[in-house]
N, C-alpha and C positions, 0 to 999 in steps of 0.2 A: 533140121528136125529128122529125126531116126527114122525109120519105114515101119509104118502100122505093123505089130504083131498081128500072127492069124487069127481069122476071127475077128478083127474088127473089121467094120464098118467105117470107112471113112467118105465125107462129101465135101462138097466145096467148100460149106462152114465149118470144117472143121469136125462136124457132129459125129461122136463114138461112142459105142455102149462095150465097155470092156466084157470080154468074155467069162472075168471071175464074178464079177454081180450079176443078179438075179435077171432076167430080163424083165425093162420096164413094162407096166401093165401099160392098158389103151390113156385109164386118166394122167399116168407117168408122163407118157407123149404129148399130150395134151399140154400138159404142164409146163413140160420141154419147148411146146413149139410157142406158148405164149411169152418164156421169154424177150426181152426187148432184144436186139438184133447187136445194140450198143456194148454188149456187155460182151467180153471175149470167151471166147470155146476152147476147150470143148465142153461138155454137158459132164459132169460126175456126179454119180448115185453112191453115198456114201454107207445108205441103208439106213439113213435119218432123213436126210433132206437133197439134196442135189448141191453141189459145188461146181463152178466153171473158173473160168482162166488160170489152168494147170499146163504145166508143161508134158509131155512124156515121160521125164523123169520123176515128176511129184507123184505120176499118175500109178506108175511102176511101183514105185517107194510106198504109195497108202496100198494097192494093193498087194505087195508084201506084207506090212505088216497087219496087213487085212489076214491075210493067210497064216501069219503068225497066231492069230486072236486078235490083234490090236481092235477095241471098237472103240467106237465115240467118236465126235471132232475132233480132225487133225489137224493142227495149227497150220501145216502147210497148207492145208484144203481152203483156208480162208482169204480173203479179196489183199489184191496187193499191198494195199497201202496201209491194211490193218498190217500186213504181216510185215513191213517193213518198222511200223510203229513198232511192234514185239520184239523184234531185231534191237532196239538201239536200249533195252532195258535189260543188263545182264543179267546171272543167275544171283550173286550178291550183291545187292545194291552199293554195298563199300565200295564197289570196284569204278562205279560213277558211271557216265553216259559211256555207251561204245561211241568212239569215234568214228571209225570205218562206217559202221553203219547207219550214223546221224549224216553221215557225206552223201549215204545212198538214199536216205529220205529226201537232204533238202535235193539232190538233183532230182529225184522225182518229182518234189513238189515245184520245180521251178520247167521240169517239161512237161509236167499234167496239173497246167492250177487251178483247172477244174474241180481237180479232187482236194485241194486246199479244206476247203470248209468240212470235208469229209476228216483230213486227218485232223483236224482240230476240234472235229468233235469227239473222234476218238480219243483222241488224249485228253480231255476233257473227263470224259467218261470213264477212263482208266484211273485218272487224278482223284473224282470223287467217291470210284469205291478203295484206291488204296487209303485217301484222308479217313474213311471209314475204317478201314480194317488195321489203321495207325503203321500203315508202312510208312513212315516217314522218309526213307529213303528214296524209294519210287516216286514219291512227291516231289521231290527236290530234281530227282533228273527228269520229271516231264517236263517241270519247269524252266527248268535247264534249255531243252529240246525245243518249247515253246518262244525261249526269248531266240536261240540260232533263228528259226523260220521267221518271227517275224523281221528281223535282221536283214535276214536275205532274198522277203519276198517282197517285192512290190508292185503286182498285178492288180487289177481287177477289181479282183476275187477276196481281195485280201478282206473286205470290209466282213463278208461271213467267216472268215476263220479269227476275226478280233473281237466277234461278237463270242464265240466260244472261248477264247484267251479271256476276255473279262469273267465273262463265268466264274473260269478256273478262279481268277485275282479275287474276286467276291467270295468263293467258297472258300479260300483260305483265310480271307479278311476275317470272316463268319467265323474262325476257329479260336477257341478261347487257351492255344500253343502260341508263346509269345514267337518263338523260330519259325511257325509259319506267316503270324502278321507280319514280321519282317522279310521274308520271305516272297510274301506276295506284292508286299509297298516296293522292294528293287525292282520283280518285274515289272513293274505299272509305272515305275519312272525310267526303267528302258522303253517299254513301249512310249512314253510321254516324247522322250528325244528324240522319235522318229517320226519321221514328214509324208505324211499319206499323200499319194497320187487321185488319189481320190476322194471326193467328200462325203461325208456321213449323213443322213437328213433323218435318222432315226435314233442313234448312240444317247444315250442317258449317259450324265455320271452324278445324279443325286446321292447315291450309294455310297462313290466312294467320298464325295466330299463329307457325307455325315458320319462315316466309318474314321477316315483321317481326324475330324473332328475329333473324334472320342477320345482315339490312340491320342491324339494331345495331351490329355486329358487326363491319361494314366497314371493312374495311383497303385501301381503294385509295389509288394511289399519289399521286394529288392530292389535297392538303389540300381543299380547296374541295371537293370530290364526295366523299370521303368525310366531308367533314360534312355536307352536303345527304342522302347517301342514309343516315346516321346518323339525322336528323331525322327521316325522311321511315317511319324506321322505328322509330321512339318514332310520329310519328302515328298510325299506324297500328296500334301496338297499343293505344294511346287508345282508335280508333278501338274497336279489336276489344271495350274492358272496355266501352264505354258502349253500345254496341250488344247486351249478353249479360249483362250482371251483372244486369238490372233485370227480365228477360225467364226465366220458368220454364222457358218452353215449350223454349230454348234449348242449349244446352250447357253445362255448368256450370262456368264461368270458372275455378272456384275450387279445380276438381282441382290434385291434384299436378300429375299430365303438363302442366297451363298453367301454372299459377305456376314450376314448376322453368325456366319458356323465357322468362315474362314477366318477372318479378322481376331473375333475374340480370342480363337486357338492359339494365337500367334503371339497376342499380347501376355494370356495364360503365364507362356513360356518366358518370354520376356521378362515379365512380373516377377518371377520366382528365382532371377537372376539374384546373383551376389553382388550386391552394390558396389561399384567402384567409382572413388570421389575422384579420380583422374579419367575420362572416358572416350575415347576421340570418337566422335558422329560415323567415324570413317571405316568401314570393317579392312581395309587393308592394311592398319595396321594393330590388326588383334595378333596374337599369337597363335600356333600352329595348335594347341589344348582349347584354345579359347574355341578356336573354327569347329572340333569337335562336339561342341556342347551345344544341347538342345539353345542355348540362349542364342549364341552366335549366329545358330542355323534358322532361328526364326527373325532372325534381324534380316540376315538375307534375304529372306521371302519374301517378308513385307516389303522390303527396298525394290523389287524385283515387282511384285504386286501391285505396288505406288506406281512405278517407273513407266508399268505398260497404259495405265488407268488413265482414259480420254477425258474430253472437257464432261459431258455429260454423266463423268463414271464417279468425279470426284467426291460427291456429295452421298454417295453408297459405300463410297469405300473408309467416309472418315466419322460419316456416323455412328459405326459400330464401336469407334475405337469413342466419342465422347459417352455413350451408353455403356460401355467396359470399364470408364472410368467413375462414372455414376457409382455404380451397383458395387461397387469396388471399394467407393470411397477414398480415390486415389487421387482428389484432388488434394486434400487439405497439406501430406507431406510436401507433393507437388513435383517432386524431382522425380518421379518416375514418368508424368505427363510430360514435363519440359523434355525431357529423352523422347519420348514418345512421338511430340512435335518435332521434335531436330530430325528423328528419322523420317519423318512425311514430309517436312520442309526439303529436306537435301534428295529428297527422292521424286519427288511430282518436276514434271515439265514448269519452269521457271515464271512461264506464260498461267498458269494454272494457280498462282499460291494467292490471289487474292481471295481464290474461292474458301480455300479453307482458314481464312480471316474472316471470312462471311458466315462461315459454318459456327466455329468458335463464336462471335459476336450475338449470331439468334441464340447460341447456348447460354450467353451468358445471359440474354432477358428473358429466357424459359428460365434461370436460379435465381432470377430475381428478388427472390423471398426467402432463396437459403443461405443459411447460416454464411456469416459475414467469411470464414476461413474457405469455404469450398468457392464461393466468389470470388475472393482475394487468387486463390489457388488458378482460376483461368484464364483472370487477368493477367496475373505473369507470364501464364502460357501465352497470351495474347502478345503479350511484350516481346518473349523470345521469338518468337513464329514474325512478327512484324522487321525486324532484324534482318532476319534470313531473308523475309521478302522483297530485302531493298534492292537485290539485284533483278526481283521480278518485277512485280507493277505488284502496288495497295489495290489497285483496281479504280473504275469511273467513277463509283460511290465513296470519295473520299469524308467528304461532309457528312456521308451517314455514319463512321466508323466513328465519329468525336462527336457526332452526335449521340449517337449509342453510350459512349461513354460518361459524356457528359450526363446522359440522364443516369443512369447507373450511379454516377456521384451525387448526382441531386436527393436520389432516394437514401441514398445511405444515410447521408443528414437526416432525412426524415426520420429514419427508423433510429439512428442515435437520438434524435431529441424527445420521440415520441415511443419510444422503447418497444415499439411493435411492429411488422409486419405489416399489418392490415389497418392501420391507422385506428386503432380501436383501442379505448380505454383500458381495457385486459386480456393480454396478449395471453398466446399458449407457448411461447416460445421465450426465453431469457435472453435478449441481446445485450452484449456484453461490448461498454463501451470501445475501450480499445481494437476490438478484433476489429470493428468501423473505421476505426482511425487507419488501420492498418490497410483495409481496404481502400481508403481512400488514396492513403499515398501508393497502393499497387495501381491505382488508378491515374492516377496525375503523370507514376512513372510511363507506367505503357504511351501515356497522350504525347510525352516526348518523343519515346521509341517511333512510332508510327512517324511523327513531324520529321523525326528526323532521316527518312525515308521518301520525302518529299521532294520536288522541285523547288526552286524557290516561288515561283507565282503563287503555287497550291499552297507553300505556305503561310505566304502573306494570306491567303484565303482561310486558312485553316485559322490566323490568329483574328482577322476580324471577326469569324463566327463564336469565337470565343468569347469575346471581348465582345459582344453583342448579348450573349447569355449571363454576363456577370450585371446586378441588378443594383443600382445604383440610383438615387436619387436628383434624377432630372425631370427638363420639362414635358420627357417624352417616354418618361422610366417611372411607373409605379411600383413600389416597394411594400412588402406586408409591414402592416400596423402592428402595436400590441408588443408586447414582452416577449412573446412565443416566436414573433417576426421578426423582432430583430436579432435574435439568437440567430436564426435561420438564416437572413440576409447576413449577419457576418457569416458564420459559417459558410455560405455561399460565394460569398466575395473571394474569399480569402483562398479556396480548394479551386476557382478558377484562376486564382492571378496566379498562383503556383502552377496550374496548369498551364497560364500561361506564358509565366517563364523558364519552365523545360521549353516552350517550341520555339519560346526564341533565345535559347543559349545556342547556340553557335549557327546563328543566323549570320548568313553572310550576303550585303547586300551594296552596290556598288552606288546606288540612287538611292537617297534616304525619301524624295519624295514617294517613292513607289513603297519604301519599306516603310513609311509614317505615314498614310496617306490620313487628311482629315479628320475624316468619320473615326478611325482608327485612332490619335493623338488626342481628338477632345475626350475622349470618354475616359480615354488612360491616365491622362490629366488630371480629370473629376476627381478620379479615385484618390489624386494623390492630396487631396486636399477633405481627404476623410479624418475625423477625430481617431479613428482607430489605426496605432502607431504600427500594426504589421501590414496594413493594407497599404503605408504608406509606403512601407521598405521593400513591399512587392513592387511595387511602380517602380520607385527609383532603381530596382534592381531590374526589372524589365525594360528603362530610356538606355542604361549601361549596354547590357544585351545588344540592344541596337549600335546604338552608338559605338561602341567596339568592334573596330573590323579587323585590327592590326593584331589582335592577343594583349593590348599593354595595361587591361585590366589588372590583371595580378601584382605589376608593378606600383599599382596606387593603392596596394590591400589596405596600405595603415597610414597615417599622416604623421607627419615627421617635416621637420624643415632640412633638405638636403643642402648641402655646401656645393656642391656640382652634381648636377643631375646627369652626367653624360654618365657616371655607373649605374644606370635603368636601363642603358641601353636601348633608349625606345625606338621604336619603328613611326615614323612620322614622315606622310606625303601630302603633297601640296593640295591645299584644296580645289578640289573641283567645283565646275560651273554648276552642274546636279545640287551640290553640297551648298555653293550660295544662294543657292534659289530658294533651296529648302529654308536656310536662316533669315531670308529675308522676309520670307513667308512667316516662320513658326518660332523664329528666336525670340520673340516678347514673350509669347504664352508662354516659352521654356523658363524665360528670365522670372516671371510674375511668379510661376509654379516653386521655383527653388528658393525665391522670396520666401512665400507665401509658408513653405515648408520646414525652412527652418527656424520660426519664429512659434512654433509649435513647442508648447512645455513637454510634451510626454516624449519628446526626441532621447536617446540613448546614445550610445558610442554607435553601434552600426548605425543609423540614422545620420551621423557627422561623418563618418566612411566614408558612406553611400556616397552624401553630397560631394564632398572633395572628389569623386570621382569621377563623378558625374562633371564638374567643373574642370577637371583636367583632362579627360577624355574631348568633351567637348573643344579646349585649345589643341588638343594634337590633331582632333581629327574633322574638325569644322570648320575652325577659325581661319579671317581673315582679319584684317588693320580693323575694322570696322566691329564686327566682332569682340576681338582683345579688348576693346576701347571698353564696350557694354561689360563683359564679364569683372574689367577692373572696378567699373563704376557698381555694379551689381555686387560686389564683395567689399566695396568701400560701406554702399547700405547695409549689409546685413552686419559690420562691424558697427555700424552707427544703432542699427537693433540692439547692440547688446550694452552700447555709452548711453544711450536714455532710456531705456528700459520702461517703456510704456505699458508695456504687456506684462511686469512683475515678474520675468523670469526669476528661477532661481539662481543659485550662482554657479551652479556645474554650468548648464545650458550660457548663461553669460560668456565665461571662457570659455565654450567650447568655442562660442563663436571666436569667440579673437582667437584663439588656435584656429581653427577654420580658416580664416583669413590670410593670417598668419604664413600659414603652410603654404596655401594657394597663389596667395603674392611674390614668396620664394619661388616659387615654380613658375611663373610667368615669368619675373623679372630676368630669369635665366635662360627661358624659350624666347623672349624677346631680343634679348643680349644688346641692353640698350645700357652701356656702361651708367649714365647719372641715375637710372632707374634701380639698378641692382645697387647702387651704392646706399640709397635713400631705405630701400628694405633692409638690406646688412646693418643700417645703424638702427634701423629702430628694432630688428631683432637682438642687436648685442645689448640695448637699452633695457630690454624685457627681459633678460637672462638677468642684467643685475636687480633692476630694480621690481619686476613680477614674472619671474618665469610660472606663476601659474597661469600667464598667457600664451603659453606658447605648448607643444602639442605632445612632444615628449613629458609635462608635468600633470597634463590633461587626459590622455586616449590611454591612460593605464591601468591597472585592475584595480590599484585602489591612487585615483586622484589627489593630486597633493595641491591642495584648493584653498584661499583666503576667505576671511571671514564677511570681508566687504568689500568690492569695490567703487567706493565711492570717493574714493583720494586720489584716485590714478594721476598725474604727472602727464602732462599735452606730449613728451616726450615717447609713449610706449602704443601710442595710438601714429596709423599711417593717413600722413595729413592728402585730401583729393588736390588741393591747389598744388602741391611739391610735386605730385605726381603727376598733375596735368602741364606743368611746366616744362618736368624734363620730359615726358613721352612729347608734347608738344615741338621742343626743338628737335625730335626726331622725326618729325613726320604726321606726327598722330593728329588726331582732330584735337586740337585742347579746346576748344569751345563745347564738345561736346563731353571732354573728358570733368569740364569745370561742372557740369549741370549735374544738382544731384539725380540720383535715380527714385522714380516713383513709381509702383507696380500700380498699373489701376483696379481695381476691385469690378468683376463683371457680376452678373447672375449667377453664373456657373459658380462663383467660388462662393456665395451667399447659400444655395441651393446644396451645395456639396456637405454643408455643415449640417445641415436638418436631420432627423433621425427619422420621420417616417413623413408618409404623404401629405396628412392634413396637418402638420403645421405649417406648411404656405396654405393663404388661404387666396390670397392675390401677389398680384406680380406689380414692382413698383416699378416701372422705368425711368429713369432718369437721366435724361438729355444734358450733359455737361460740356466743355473746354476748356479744357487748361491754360489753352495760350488765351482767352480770354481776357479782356481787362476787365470787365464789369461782371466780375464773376457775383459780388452782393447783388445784382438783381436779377440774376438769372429766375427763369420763368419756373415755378414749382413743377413738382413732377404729378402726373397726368396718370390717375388712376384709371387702369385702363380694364373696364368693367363688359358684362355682355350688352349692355345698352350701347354702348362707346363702340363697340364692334358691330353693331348690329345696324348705328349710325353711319358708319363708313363704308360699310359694304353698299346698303343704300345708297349714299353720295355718290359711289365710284359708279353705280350702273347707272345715276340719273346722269351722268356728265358724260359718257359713254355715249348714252343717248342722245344728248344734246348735239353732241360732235359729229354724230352721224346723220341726226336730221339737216344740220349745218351741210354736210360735204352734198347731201341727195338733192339739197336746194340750188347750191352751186352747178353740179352735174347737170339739173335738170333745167337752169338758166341758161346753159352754153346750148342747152339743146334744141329748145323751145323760141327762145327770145329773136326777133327779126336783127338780119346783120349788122343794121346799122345804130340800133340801140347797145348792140357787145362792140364796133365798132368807137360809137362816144363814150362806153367805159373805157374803157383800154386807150382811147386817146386823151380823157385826163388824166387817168395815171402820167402816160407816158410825160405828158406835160409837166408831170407834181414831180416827175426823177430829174426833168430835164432842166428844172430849175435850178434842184437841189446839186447836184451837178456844177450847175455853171457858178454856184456858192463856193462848190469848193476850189473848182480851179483858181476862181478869184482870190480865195487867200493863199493857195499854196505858191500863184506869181508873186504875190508881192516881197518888197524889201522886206530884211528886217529890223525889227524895231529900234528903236535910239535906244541909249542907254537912260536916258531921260525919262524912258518909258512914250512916250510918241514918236511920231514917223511923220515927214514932211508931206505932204502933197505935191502935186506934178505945179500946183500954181502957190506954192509956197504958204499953204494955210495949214497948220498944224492940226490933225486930226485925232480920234481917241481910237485905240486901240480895239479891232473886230473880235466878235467871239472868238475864242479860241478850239481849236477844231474840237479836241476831246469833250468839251460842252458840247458841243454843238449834237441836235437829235436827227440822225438820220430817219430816210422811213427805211422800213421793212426787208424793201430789196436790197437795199446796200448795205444791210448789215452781213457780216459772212459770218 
């Protein structure tokens, strides 16, 4: 530093009163001496106010142009870090930030970051009177100036000079210049990329999330600017989640009040996209125009906003998007929600997507009541979203998801039969039948989507629960009454067995007992011995389902008599022990049901499919020798159904059976590959070709039947004789004793019960106690009405004999315990006397000779003797029986 000019005053602080100014009065000094100490020297009197940390040469320089005239505040005279701010804004704003001098602030600001907060609120303050005086220019380089510092500060200190930088971002947001809202959304998504040292425990950003909001929102009148400040306001709420979702210390993103302003924005944009019917979920492969566009850029968000969103954040962040869709009324197209869902499914933690299956499902019993299309419209969603979440989890509550839905189905019926909402005679609202229907099959579908998402246990679980809710008339199943109930109960019936064979088409199950258990096959059963001819074709299309494990369904679509079945190419493995268990258990009821089913008038051509298929699936994929045997004998009956004709079929139903047959016999006789057996079917179908091929399947299963007028002349030649067949499978192996015996389905409850239409026509239960192998079947004991007296008597009996049994064993007990030893001694030693007789009985005949053929036996002294009881008469006592 130069040597004080004369005339000054200089001290160890520095302290100088130049000799061109006045000298200070007493209160100057005063003034001077209460300075803080902090502040650098020397002391200058400008002749307005005092200015200190000046050099020698500033000091020289103002009092020159002191002495020039120059008055007023000299910009050198003011505090450094103001005047380094002044520095870095040239004389034309055109010319942009000085660089040199943005070098010399931040190293200031990075070796005094004390005064951080100071230059930031300078620039701050410089920013909001040029936004005033519309210097746009100096706007833009403080802004400039503001993102280098926070760039390259990260002290402290920083948190007071970002409180000043938002300001600034708020004060330009506030400006109704579209170049400053974008202006200030880059800043605020630089500052967003940057990772504070420190945490905030006071920063607000309700501002800018309701400010971005807006800019969403923009509707200015030119395209081009209201796409830019569209952009600029998805960045910026970018901005806002990745700066605060990660951060505790912060505000919590995750509130209602943000997501209700974030979510919607986002969708907004979305919404107003240009539909594109090819769309991949995927943004990496949009195009480099597409990334541009407000649509693109809020797809990312969202994905990015899903992607960070915890277990407890789910249910905030996917509410607003089912409220957007409301208020929108963007279910009923529906393709904008299905996108919607794709991007939340592919974006949430894999672990997380049961929740928004949970979220969707209470939505869909809040619309309960509306209109059948916006129903329909979330169901789908439901569908889709179930899809994507097969690689997550459905979640624990699987039984609630089918139960949801199932009720959902149940009400729709209502509201189609009763054309209301509210179950009320005059509705305010038109339900229009079809859009129900329409719902209902969105409903049925999704019940598969979900199954088929399943393990297999859950969804044997999933199909008894169904099959539990379809209402059928048993002894343990009441069904509504009346004309209105049985609308209902079909209706009912019929939307479940659809439901339930979506979840069991491509059921795959290695144990048929585990995949038919029981409970499960009687009831399925039941149904199929309903009068109503679609209920019956859902069953047999739901045993197929099961029964096909191989794919070789499609190979038996039509009945036909092949000449070599090896072009089916079927897939056929040996059966398993599982597999015999199950037929040994369940193959009558199957046998009885397929009887029983196709003896039905109201059968059609798929109803005759069905069966054959069911019939050939069964030999490829169940069958053993024992097996074949039943299934030939059980299609020789139903061909004998159609030769006596007891039941008055007509004559399609007649033929079908014998094509039926027909087909079926071909196809065995060829899996058996029993040469006398295939021969015996070739003849009597080349028999049928000349003399009635309208018995055979090709003249039968076609669009229009080429059918006779009567068959009551048939020729013993076009019918398959059981003896011929039991003769040749016989010398192959086969049981022919049992292949000789015809088959007889016996008639239970259940298939008596199955036929009734509603509760009260059973009024009693008749049991009846039979036997076939019986010889004295004529005097069998009538059947035993069995009433509440008759039950109310045997419960009675059962407790009084109980009792008896009991007081019996307490007397015994109480005799071994009581009675002196030698009185249980002489019991116990007549017994033993009464065995030891009996005993020395038997050894005596089992020594003896035996008998002449004369029927006597000599004695030891030669006197013919008569023959002793023979053991099997003979009555042992009690102990010796085992």
């Amino acid at each position: 530093m130069p040597s004080a000019p004369e005339g000054m005053n200089r001290t160890g602080n520095h302290q100088m009163i130049h000799p061109l100014l006045p000298t200070p009065s007493l209160w100057q000094t005063k003034v001077r001496d209460t300075i803080p100490a902090r502040f650098a020297w020397p002391l200058f009197w400008n002749g307005d106010q005092f200015c200190w940390d000046l050099t020698w040469e500033e000091i020289s320089e103002c009092s020159s142009r002191r002495a020039m005239g120059v008055c007023g505040c000299c910009g050198a005279l003011r505090p450094r870090y103001k005047r380094l701010v002044d520095n870095i804004f040239p004389e034309d704003p055109e010319d942009g930030l000085v660089k040199t001098n943005m070098e010399k602030l931040t190293f200031y600001a990075l070796s005094a970051p004390e005064k951080l907060d100071r230059i930031g609120a300078y620039l701050s303050e410089r920013l909001i009177r040029d936004v005033g005086r519309h210097r746009y220019g100096y706007v833009c380089i403080a802004m400039e100036a503001l993102d280098q510092l926070l760039m390259a500060c990260h002290c402290q200190s920083i948190n007071l000079f970002v409180e000043s930088f938002l300001k600034m971002v708020a004060k330009l947001l506030e400006s109704e210049k579209s170049n400053l809202q974008i202006l200030g959304t880059n800043s605020f998504v630089k500052f967003a990329n940057i990772e504070e040292d420190t945490p905030s425990y006071h920063r607000s950003y309700d501002f800018f999330v309701s400010r971005f909001s807006e800019m969403c929102h923009s509707s200015h009148d030119e395209l081009e600017i209201r796409t830019k400040i569209r952009m600029s306001g998805i960045k910026g709420l970018q901005g806002v989640v990745r700066k605060t979702v990660n951060d505790e210390l912060q505000a919590n993103i995750w509130d209602p009040q943000h997501m209700d302003k974030i979510v919607p924005s986002l969708l907004f944009n979305l919404q107003h996209a240009e539909e594109a019917e090819s769309r991949s979920p995927s943004p990496l492969q949009a195009t480099e125009k597409e990334k541009e566009s407000p649509t693109e850029l809020a797809e990312r968000c969202l994905r990015e906003l899903l992607g960070r969103a915890a277990y407890g954040n789910i249910k905030n962040a996917i509410k607003p998007v089912l409220i957007h869709l409301d208020n929108h009324s963007l279910w009923e197209p529906k393709t904008f929600a299905i996108r919607c869902f794709k991007i939340i499914m592919y974006s949430i933690q894999p672990q997380h997507s049961h929740l928004v299956i949970q979220q969707l499902l209470g939505h869909l019993d809040a619309n309960s009541k509306s209109a059948a299309t916006v129903r329909a419209g979330i169901v789908e969603v439901l569908s889709e979203a179930a899809v994507i979440a097969a690689s997550g989890s459905v979640g624990p509550t699987v039984l609630e998801v089918f139960n949801t839905l199932l009720r959902q189905l149940r009400l729709s019926i209502d509201y189609e039969l009763t054309g209301s909402y509210d179950c009320a005679v005059v509705s305010t609202k038109i339900i229009k039948e079809h859009e129900e229907r329409m719902f209902q099959e969105a409903v049925i579908k999704t019940t598969g989507s979900f199954a088929s998402t399943l393990p297999t246990y859950q969804r044997s679980e999933v199909m008894l629960f169904i099959m539990s809710k379809v209402p059928l008339p048993s002894l343990h199943h009441a069904i509504d009454a009346g004309k209105a109930g049985e609308n209902r109960n079909r209706l009912t019936q019929i939307m479940l067995l659809k439901s339930l064979l979506q979840v069991s088409t491509g059921f795959q199950c290695s144990n048929m007992l585990t995949a038919l258990p029981s409970s499960f096959l009687d009831r399925l059963l039941s149904a199929a011995l309903m009068e109503d001819a679609d209920l019956r074709l859902f069953v047999l299309e739901i045993l197929i389902s099961f029964i096909d494990r191989h794919g070789n369904r499609p190979k038996f679509s039509t009945i036909s008599t092949i000449n070599d079945i090896s072009v089916l190419k079927l897939k056929v493995d040996k059966c398993s022990r599982q597999d015999t268990v199950f037929m040994k258990k369940h193959s009558q009821q199957l046998y009885r049901h397929i009887y029983l089913t196709s003896k039905e008038e109201s059968n059609v051509q798929p109803h005759y499919e069905a069966l054959y298929s069911m019939l050939a699936l069964i030999s490829i994929e169940l069958a053993n020798e024992e097996v074949v045997v039943d299934l030939i004998r059980l299609v020789l009956a139903v061909q004998e159904i159609a030769q006596i004709n007891e039941d008055n079929l007509p004559v399609y139903n007649r033929c079908a059976l014998y094509a039926l047959g027909a087909a079926y016999l071909n196809l065995i006789s060829q899996l058996t590959t029993v040469p006398a057996f295939c021969q015996h079917i070739h003849e009597v179908l080349e028999t049928r070709q000349k003399e009635a091929p309208y018995l055979l399947p090709e003249d039968v299963f076609v669009e229009m039947p080429r059918l006779t007028k009567s068959l009551d002349h048939l020729v013993p030649e076009v019918f398959f004789r059981q003896s011929k067949i039991s003769e040749v499978l016989g010398g192959s192996g086969y049981n022919s004793d049992r292949l000789s015996t015809p088959y007889i389905p016996q008639l239970t409850d259940e298939d008596r019960l199955s036929k009734r239409k509603s509760i009260g026509e059973t009024i009693s239960l008749q049991v009846e106690v039979e036997s076939r192998n019986s010889p004295e079947k004529e005097e069998r004991a009538p059947a035993e009405e069995i009433t509440y007296e008759t039950l109310k008597k045997a419960i009675v009996d059962s407790v009084a004999v109980e009792e008896q049994e009991r007081e019996r064993r307490r007397l015994v007990v109480e005799k071994f315990q009581k009675a002196p030893f030698e009185e249980i001694a002489a019991h116990c030693g007549a017994r033993a006397s009464l065995l030891q007789s009996k005993l020395n009985q038997i050894f005596e005949i089992t020594i003896r000779p035996p008998p002449s053929p004369s029927g006597t036996i000599t004695a030891a002294y030669g006197q013919p003797q008569n023959h002793s009881i023979p053991v099997y008469e003979m009555k042992f006592p009690d102990l010796c029986v085992y």
